[in-house]
Each structure stands twice: as structure tokens, then as C-alpha cells.
MARTIFI-415215 format. One record per residue: residue in one letter; x, y, z of N, C-alpha, C in turn. Coordinates in steps of 0.1 Angstrom, whole numbers, plus 5000, padded with zeros to 4 digits. Layout:
BEGIN
<'A'; <X; Y; Z>; <X; Y; Z>; <X; Y; Z>>,
...
***
This chain:
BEGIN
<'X'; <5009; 4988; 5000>; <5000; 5000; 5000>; <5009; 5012; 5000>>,
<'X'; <5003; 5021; 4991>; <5012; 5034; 4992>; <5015; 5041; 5004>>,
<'X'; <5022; 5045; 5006>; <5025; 5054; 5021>; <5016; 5064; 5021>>,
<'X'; <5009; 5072; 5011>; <4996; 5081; 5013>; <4986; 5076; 5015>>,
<'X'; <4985; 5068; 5010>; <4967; 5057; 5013>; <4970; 5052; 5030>>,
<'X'; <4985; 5048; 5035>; <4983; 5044; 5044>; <4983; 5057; 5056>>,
<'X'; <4990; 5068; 5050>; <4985; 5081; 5062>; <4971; 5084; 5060>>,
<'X'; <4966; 5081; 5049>; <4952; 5084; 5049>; <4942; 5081; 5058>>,
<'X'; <4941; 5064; 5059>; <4938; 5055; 5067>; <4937; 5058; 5077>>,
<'X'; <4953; 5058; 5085>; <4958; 5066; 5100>; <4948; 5079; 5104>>,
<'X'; <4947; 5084; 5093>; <4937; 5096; 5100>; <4926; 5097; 5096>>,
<'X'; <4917; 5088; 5088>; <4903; 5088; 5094>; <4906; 5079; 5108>>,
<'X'; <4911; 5069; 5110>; <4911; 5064; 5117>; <4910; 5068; 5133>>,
<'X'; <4916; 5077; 5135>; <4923; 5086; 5144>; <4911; 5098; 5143>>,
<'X'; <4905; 5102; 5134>; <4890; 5110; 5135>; <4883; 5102; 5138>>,
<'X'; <4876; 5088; 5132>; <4864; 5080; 5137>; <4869; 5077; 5152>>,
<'X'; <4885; 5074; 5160>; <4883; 5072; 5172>; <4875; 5079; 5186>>,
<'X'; <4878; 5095; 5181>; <4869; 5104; 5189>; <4852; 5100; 5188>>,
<'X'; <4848; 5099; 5180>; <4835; 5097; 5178>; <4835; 5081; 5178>>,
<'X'; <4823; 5076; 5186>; <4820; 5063; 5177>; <4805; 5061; 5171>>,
<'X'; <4800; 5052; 5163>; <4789; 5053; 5156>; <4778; 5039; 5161>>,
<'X'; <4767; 5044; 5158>; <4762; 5032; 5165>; <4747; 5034; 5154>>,
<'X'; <4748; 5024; 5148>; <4736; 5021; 5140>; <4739; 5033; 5128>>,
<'X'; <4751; 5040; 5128>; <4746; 5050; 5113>; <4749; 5062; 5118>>,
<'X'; <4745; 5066; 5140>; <4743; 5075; 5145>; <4754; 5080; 5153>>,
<'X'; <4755; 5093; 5147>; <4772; 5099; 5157>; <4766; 5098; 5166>>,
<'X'; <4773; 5094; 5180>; <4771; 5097; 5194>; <4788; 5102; 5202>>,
<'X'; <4784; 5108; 5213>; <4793; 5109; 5221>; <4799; 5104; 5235>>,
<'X'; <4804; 5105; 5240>; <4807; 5097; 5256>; <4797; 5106; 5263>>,
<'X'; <4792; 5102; 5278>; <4780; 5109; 5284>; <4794; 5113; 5294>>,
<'X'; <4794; 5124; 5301>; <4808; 5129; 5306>; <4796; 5142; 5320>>,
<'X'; <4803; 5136; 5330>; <4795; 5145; 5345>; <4805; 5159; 5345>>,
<'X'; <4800; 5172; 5346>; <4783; 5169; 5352>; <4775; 5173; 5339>>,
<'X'; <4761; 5169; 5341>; <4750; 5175; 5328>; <4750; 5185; 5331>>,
<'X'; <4740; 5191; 5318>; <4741; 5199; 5315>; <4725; 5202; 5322>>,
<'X'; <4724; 5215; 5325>; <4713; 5217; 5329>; <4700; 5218; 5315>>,
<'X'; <4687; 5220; 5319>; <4677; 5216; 5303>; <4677; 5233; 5305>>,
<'X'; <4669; 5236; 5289>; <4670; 5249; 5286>; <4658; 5258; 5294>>,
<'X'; <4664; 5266; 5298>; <4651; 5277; 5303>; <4634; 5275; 5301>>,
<'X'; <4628; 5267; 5313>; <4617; 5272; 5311>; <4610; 5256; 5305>>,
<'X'; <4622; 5246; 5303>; <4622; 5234; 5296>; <4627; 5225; 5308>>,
<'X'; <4627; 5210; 5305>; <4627; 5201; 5317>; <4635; 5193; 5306>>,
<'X'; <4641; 5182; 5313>; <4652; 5177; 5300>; <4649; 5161; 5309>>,
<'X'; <4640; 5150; 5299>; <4642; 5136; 5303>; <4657; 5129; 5297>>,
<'X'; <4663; 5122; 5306>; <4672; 5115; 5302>; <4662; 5096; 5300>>,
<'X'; <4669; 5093; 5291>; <4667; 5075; 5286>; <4678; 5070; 5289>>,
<'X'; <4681; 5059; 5295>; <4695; 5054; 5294>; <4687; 5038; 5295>>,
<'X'; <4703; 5028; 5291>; <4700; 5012; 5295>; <4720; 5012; 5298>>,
<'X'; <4720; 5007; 5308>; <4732; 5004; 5312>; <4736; 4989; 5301>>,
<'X'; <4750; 4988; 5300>; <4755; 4974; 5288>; <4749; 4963; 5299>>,
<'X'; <4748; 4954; 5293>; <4743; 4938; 5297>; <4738; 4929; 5290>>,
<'X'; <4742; 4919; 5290>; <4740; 4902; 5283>; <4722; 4899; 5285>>,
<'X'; <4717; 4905; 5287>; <4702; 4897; 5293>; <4696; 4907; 5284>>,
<'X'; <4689; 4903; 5272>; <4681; 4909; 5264>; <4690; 4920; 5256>>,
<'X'; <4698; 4920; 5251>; <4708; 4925; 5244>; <4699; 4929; 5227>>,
<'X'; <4698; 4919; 5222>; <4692; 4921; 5210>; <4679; 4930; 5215>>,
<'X'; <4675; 4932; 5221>; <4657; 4934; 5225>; <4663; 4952; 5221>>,
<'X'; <4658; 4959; 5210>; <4658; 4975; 5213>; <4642; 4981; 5208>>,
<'X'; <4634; 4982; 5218>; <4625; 4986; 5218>; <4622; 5001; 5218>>,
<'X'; <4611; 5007; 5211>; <4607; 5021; 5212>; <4606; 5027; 5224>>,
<'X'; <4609; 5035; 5228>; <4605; 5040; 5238>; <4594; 5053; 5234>>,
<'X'; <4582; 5049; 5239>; <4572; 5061; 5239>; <4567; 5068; 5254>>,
<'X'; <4567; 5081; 5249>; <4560; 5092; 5257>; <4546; 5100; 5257>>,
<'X'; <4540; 5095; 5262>; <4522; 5101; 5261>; <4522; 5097; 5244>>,
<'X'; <4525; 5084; 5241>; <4521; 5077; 5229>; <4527; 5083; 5216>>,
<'X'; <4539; 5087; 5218>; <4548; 5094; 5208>; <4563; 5085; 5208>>,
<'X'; <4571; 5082; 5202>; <4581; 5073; 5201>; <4590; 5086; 5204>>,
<'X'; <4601; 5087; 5213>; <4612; 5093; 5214>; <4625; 5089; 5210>>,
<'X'; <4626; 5078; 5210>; <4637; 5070; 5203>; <4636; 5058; 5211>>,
<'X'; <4650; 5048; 5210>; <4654; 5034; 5208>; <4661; 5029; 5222>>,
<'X'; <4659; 5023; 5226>; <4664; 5016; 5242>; <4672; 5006; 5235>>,
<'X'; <4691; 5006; 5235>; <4703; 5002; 5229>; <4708; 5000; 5246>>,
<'X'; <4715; 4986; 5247>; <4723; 4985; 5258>; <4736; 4996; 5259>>,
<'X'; <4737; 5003; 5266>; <4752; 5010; 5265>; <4748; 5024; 5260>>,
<'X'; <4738; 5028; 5260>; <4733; 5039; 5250>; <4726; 5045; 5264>>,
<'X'; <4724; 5064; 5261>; <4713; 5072; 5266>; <4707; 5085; 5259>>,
<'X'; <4700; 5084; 5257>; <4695; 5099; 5248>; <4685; 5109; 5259>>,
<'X'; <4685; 5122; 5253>; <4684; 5131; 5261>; <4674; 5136; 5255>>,
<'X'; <4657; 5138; 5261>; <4647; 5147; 5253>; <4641; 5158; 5261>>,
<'X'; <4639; 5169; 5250>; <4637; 5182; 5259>; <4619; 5177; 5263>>,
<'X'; <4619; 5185; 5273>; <4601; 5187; 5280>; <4593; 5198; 5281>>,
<'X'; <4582; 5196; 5276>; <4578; 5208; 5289>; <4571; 5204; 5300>>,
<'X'; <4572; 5210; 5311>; <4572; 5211; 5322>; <4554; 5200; 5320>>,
<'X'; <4550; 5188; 5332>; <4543; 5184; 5332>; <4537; 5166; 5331>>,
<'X'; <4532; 5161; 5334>; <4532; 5151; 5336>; <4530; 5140; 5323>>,
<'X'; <4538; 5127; 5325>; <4544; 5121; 5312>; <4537; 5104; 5317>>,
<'X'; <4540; 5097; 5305>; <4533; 5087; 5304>; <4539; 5081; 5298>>,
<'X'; <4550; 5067; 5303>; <4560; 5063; 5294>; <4560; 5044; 5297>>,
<'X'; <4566; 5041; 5291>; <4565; 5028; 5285>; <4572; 5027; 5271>>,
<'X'; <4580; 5011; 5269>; <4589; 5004; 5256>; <4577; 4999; 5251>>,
<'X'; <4579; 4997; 5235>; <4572; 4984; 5230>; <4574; 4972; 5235>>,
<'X'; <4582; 4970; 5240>; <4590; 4955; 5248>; <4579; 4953; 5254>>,
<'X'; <4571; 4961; 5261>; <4563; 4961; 5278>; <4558; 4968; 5273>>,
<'X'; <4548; 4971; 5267>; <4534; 4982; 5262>; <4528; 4984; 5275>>,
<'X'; <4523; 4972; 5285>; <4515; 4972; 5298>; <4525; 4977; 5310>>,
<'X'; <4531; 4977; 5306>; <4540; 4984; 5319>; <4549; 4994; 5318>>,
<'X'; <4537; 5005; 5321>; <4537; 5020; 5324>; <4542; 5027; 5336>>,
<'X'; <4547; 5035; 5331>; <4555; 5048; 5350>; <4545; 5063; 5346>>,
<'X'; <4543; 5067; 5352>; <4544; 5084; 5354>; <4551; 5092; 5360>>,
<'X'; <4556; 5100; 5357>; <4564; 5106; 5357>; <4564; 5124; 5355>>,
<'X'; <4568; 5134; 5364>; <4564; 5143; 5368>; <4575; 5151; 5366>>,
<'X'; <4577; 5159; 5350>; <4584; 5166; 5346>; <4584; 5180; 5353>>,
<'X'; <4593; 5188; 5360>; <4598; 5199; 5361>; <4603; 5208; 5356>>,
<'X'; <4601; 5224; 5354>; <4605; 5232; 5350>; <4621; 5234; 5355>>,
<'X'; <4631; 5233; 5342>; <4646; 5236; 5348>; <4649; 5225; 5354>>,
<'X'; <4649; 5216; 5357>; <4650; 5200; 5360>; <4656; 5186; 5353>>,
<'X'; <4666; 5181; 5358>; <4662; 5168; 5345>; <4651; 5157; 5350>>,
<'X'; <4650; 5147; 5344>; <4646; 5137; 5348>; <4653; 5124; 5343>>,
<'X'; <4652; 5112; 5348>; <4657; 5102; 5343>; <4647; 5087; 5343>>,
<'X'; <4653; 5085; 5333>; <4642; 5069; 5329>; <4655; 5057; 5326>>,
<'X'; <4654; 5045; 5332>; <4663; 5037; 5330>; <4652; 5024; 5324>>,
<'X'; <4659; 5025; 5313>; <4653; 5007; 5304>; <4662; 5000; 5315>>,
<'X'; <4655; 4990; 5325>; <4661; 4979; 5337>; <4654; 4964; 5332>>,
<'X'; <4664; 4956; 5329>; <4659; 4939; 5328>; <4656; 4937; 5342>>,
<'X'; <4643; 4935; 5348>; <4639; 4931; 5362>; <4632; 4917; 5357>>,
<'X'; <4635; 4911; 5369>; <4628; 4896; 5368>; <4615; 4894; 5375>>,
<'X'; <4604; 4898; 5374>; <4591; 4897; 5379>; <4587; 4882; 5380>>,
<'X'; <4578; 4876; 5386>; <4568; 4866; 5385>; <4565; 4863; 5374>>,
<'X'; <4571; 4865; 5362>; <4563; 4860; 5350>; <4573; 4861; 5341>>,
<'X'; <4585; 4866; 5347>; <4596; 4860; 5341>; <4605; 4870; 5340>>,
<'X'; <4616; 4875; 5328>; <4628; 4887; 5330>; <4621; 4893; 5316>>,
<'X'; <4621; 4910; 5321>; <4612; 4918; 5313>; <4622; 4931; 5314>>,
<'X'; <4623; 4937; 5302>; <4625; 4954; 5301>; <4615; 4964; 5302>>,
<'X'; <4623; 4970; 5318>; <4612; 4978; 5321>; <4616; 4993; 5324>>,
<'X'; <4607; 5003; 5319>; <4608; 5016; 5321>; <4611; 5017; 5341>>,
<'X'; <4619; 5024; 5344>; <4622; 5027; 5361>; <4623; 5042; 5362>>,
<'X'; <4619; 5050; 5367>; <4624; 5063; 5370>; <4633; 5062; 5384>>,
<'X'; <4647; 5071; 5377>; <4656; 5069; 5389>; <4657; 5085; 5397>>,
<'X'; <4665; 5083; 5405>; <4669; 5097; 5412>; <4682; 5104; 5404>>,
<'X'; <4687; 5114; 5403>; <4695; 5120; 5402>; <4710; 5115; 5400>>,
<'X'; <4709; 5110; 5418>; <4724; 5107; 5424>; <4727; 5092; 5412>>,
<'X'; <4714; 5082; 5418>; <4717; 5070; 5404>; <4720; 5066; 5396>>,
<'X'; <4708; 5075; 5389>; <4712; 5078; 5374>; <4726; 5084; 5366>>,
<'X'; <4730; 5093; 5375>; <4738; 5098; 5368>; <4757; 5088; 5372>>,
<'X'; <4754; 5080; 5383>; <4763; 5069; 5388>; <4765; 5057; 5376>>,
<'X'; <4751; 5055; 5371>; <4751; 5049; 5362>; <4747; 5054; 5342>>,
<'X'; <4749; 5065; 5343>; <4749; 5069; 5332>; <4764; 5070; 5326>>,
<'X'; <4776; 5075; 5332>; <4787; 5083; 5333>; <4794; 5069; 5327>>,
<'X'; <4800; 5078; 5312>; <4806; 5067; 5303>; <4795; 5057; 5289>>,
<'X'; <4785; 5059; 5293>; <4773; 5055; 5285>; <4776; 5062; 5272>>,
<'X'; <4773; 5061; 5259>; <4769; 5065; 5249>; <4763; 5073; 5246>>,
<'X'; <4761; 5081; 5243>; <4750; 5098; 5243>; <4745; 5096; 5229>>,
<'X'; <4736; 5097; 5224>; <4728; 5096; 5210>; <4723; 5108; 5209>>,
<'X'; <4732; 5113; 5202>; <4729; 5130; 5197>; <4720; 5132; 5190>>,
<'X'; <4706; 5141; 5189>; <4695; 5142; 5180>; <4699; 5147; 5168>>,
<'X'; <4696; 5144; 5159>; <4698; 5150; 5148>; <4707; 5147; 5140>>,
<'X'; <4718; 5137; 5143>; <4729; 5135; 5136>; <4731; 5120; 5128>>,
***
């Protein structure tokens, strides 16, 4: 291989390492602390921490019957709000619903959690606190809208 083809190489290579790509989609590293949501706006966080137990499974995640995006192991996306009460649930689990009580200037957080219920191991919508969430967000995948 020519020596130019191969510095070539070297440096996309060395640009795609900053970024990585996931399904097509630039994302970034999730890096503490967040960011606060915009004025006047409430900011839901999605996350699914990496794990072996339903890995293939990436279900929709909807909000008062609107799809926000995709629950990916290792992944978290960030949707703005407005202030007000929400209604959330995967296609994974259509019947198993949270509510959830968006704040003005606030984040919130929703964790896709494999729990093992009575009826067996299911992906389920969890609203977490603050401190947890972001314990287990930090290093996760960030799935930037738009890109």
C-alpha cells in the first residue's frame, strides 16, 4: 500500500476514534456533570446500562404515545420537555407503564432495567433519582438528535 493511502487511513482512523457510531448514528461519551435543560424546559434522560440479558431486544420507547427513540444497551438519549406530567412505556412492555412528573429547569431520568418479575425477565421503564442515574449513566453512549 502506498505510504499516502496508508497516512490516509491513519487519519480517518484517528477522527472516527473520537467519535464512535452506533447504527449509522454519531454519538458521544456521556461525561458528569450534565448539562442543565433549557430555560423554562425540563430535560428527560433514557438510558439502558451494557448487559447480556436481552441485548438484541431494542425497543421504542414512547412518551404520552409518541416514540422518542430506541432503548440500545450501553446507550442514553436526552429529550427536551415541557414542564408536566408524562406517560412512558417500551414496545418491549406496552402494559408496563411509569408516570412521571416533569419539572420546569430540572432533569429527569428513565432507566430501560431487565427486572425479573413473576412472569419472568422483562425490560422495564424505572424512573431513577438523580444521584443513580447519573452513577450509572457516566461513560454510557450519548445519542445526539439529529445526527
Amino acid at each position: 500500500m502506498p505510504r499516502r493511502q496508508v497516512l490516509a487511513a491513519l487519519a480517518a482512523a484517528t477522527l472516527l476514534s473520537a467519535c464512535q457510531t452506533t447504527r449509522g448514528k454519531a454519538v458521544a461519551r456521556l461525561a458528569l456533570p450534565l448539562a442543565p435543560p433549557k430555560p423554562g424546559l425540563s430535560g428527560i434522560y433514557f438510558y439502558r446500562k451494557e448487559g447480556t440479558l436481552f441485548r438484541a431486544v431494542e425497543p421504542e420507547v414512547i412518551v404520552n404515545g409518541t416514540s422518542v427513540g430506541i432503548s440500545r444497551p450501553g446507550e442514553a438519549f436526552l429529550r427536551d420537555a415541557r414542564p408536566g406530567r408524562y406517560q412512558v412505556f417500551s414496545t418491549a412492555e406496552p402494559n408496563e407503564v411509569i408516570y412521571l412528573e416533569a419539572r420546569a429547569e430540572r432533569l429527569s431520568f428513565v432507566e430501560m432495567e431487565v427486572v425479573f418479575t413473576g412472569l419472568g425477565w422483562q425490560l422495564l421503564p424505572v424512573e431513577r433519582s438523580q444521584r443513580d442515574a447519573a452513577a450509572a449513566m457516566e461513560g454510557l453512549s450519548l445519542i445526539v438528535p439529529g445526527t
